[in-house]
Backbone as a printed PyTorch tensor [residue, N CA C, xyz], in Angstrom:
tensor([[[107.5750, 113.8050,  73.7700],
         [106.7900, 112.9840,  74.6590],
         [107.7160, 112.0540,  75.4420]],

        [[107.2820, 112.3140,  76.5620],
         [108.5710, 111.3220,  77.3860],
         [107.7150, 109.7920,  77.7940]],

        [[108.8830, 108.6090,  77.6300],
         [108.2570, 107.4900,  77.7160],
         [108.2100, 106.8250,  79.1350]],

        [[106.9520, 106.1660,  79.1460],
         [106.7120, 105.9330,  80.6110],
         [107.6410, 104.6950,  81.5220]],

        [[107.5240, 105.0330,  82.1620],
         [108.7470, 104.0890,  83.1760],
         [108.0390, 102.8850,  82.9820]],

        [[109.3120, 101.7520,  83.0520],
         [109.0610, 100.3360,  82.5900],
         [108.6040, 100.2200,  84.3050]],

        [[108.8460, 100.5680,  85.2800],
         [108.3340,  99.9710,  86.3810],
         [107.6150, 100.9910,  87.3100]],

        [[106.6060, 100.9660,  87.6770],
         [105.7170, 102.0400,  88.6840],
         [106.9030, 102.5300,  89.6980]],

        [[107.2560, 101.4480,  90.4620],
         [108.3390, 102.0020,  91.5210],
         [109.5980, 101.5010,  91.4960]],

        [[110.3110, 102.2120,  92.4970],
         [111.6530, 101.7160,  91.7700],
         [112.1660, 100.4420,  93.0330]],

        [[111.2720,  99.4220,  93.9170],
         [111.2650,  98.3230,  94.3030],
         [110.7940,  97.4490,  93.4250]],

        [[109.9260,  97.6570,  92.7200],
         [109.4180,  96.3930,  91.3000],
         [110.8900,  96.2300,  90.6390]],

        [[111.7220,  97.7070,  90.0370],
         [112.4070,  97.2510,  89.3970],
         [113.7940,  96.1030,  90.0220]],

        [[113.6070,  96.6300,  91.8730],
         [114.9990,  96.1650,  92.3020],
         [114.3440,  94.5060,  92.2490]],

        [[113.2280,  94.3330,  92.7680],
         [112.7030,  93.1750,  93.1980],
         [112.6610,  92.3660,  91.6790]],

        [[112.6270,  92.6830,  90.4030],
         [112.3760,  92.0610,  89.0100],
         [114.0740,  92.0840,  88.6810]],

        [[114.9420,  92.9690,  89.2990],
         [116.4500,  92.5630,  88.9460],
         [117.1950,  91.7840,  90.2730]],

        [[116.8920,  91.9900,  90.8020],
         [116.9340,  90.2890,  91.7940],
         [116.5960,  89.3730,  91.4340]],

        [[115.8720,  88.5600,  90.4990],
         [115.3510,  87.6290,  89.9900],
         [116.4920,  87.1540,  89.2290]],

        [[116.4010,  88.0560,  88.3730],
         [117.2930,  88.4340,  87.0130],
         [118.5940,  87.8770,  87.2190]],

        [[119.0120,  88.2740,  88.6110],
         [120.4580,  88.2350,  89.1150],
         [120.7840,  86.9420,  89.5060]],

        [[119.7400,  86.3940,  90.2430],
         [119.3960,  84.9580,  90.7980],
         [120.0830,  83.3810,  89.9200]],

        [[118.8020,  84.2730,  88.7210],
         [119.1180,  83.4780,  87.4880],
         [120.0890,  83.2740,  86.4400]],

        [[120.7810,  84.0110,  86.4180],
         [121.9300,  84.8170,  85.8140],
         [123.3730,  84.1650,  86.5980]],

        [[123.0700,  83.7520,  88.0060],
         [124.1300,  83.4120,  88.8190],
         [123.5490,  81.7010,  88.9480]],

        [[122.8370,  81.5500,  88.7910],
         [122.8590,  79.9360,  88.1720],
         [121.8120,  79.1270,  89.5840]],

        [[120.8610,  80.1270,  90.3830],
         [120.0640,  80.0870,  91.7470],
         [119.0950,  79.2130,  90.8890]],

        [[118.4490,  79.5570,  90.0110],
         [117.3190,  79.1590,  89.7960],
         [117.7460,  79.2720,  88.1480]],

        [[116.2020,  78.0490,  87.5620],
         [116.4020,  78.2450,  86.1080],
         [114.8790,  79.0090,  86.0690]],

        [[115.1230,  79.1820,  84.3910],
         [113.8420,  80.5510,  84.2330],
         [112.6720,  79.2130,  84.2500]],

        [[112.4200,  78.2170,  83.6640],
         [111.6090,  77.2500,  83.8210],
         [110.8000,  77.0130,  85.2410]],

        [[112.1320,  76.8690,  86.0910],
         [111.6170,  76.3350,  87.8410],
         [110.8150,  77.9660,  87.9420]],

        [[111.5980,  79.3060,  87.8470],
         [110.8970,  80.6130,  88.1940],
         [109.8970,  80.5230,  87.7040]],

        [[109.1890,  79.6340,  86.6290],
         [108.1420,  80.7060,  86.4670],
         [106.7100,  79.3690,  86.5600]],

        [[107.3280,  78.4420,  86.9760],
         [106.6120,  77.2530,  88.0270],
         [106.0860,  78.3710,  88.8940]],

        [[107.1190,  78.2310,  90.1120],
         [107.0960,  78.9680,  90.9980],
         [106.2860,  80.2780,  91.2770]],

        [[106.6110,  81.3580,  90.0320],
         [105.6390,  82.6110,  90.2500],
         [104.5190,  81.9520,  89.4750]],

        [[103.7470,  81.3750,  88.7520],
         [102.9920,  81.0400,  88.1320],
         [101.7340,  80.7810,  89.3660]],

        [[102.5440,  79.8430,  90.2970],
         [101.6910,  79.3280,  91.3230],
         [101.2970,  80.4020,  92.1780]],

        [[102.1310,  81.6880,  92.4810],
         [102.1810,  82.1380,  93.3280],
         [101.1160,  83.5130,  92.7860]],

        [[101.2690,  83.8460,  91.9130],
         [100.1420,  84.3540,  91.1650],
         [ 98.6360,  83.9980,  90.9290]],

        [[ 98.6210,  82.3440,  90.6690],
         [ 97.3930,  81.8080,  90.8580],
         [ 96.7250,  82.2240,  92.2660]],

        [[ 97.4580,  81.7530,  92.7880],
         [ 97.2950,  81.8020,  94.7010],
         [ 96.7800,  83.3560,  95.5420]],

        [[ 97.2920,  84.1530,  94.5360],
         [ 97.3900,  86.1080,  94.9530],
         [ 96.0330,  86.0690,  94.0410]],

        [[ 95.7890,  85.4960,  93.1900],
         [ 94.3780,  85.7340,  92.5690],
         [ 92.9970,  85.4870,  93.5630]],

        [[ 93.4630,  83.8710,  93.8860],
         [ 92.4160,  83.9370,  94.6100],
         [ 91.8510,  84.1460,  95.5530]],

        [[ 92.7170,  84.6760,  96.1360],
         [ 93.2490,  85.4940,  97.9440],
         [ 92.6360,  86.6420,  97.9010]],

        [[ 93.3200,  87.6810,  96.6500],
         [ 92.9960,  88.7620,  96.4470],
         [ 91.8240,  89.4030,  95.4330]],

        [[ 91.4050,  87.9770,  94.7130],
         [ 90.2790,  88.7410,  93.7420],
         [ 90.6810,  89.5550,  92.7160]],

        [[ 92.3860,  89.2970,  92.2180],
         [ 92.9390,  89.4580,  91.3040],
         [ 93.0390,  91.4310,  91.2080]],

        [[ 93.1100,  91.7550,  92.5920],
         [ 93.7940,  93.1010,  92.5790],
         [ 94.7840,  93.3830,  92.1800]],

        [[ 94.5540,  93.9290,  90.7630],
         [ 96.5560,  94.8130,  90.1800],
         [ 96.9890,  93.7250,  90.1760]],

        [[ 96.4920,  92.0560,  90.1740],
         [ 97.7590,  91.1710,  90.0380],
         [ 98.6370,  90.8830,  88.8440]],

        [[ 97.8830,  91.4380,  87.7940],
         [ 98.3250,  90.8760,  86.0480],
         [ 98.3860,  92.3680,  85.7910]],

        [[ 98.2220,  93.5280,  86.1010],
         [ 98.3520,  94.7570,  85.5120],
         [ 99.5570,  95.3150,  85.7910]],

        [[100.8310,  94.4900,  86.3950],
         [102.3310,  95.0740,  86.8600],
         [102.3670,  95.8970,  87.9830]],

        [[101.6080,  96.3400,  88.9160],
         [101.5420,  97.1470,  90.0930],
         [101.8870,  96.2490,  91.0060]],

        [[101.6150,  96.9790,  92.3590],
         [102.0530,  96.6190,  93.5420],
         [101.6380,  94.9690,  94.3590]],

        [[100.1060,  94.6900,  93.5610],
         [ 99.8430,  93.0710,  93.8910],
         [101.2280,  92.4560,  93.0790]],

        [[100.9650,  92.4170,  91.6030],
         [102.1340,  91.7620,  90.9670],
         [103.3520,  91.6830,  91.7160]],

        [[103.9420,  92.9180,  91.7950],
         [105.1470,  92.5360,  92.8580],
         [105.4620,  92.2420,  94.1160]],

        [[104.5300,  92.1660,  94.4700],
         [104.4690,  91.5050,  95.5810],
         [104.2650,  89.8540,  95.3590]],

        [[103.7290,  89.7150,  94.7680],
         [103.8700,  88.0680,  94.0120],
         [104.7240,  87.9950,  93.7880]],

        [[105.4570,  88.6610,  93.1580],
         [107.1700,  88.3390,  92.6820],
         [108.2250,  88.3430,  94.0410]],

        [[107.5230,  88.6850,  94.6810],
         [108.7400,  88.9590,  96.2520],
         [108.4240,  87.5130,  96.8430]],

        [[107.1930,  87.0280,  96.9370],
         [106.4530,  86.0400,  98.1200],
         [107.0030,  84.5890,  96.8690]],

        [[107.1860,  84.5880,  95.5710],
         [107.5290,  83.9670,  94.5900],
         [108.9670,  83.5000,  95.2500]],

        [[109.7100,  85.0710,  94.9550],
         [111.5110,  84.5780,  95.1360],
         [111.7180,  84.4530,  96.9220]],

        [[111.1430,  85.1490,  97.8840],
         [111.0300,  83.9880,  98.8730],
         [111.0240,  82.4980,  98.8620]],

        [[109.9880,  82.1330,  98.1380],
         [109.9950,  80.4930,  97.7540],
         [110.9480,  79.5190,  97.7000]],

        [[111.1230,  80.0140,  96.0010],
         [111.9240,  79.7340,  95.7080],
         [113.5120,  79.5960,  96.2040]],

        [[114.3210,  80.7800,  96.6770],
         [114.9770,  80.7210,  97.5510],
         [115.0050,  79.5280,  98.7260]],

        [[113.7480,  79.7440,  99.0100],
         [113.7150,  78.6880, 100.9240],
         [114.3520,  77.5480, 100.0430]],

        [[113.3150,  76.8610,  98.8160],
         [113.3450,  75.6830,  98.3550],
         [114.6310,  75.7640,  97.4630]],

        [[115.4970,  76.0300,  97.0890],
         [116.3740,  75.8990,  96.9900],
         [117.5850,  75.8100,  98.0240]],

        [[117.2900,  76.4680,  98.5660],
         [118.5630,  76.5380,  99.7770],
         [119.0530,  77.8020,  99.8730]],

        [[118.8380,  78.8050,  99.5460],
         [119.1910,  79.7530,  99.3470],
         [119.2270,  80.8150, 100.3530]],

        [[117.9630,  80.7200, 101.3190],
         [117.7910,  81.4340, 102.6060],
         [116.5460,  80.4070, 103.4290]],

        [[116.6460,  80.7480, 104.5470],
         [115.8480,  79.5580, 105.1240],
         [114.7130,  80.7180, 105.3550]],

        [[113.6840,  79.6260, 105.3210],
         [112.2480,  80.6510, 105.4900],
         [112.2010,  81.6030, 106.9050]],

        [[112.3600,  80.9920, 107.9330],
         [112.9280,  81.4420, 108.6820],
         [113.3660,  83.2290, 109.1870]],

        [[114.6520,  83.2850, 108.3620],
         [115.3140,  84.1730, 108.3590],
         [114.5040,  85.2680, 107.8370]],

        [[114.2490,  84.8260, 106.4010],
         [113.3470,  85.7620, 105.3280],
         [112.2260,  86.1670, 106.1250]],

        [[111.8240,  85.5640, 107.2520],
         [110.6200,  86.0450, 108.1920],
         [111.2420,  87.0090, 108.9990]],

        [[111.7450,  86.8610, 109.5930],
         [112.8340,  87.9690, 110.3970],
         [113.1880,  88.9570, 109.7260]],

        [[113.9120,  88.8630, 108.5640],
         [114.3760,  89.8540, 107.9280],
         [113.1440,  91.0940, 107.6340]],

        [[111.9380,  90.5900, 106.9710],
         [110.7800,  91.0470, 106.6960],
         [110.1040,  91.6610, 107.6960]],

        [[110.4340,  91.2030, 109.3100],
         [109.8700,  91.9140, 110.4720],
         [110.6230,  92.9990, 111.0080]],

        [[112.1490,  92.3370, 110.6310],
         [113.2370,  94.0900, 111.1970],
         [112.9630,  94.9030, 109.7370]],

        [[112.9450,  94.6690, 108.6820],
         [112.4060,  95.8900, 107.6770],
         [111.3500,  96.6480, 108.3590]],

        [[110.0310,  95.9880, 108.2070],
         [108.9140,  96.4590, 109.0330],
         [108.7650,  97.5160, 109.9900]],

        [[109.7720,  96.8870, 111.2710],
         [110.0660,  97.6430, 112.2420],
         [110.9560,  99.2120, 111.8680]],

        [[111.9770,  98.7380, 111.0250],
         [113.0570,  99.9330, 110.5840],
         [112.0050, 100.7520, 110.0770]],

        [[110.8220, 100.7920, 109.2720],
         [110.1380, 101.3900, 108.4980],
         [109.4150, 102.5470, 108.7430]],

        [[108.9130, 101.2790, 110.1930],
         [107.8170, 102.0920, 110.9860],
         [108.0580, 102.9560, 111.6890]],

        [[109.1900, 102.5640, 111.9520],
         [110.1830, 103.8290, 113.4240],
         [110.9180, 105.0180, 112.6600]],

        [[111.1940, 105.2070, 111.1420],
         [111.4750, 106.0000, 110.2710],
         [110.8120, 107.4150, 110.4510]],

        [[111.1420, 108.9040, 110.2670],
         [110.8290, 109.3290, 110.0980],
         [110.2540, 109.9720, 108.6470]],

        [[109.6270, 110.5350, 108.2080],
         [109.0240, 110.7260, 106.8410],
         [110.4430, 111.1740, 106.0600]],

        [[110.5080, 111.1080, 104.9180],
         [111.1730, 111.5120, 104.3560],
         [112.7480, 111.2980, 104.5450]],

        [[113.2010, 110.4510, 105.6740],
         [114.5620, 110.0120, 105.5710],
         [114.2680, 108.3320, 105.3670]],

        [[116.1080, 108.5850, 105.0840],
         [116.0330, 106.9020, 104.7440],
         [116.0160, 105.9940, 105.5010]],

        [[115.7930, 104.7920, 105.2190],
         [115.2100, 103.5350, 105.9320],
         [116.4470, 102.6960, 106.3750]],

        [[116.8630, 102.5570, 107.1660],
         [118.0370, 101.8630, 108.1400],
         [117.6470, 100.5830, 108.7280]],

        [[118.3800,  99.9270, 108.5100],
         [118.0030,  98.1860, 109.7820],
         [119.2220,  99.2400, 110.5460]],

        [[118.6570,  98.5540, 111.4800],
         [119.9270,  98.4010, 112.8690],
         [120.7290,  98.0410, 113.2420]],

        [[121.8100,  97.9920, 113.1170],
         [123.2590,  97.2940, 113.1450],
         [122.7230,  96.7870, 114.6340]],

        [[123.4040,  95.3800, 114.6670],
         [123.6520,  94.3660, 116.0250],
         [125.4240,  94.8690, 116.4380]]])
């Protein structure tokens, strides 16, 4: 019997070892993180009516992304700003993708 993957996709896992890494490199303590996603979870509950938010799927991580955004801004880490930009040239790279190849930003 083969055992089931600790993460649905393999962005939960990059997005849950980014955290990891964060913390590990001295960005954040696990205390302030889980302030932080705690709130941000409350907040995806009541937005969303608690879709997949506590069952580890795609709401959850996405709480965990809109979380270490946060956190980040409020630390100093990336300005909100940017993380908005960055999130709109992903977007764009995504959309302009063809199926099945990989996903490129655009070199300036």
């Amino acid at each position: 019997m083969r055992p089931e993957p600790a993460f649905e996709a393999p962005w939960h896992a990059q997005a849950f070892a980014l955290a990891v890494h964060l913390e590990a490199r001295g960005a954040f303590t696990w205390p302030e993180w889980t302030q932080v996603f705690g709130t941000v979870l409350a907040e995806h509950g009541r937005d969303r009516g608690q879709d997949g938010v506590l069952n580890g799927g795609d709401d959850y991580f996405r709480a965990w992304i809109v979380a270490l955004e946060r956190i980040c801004a409020v630390k100093g880490l990336a300005e909100a700003q940017v993380l908005t930009a960055l999130q709109a040239d992903w977007e764009r790279a995504y959309l302009s993708t063809p199926h099945g190849q990989p996903v490129r930003l655009a070199q300036d």
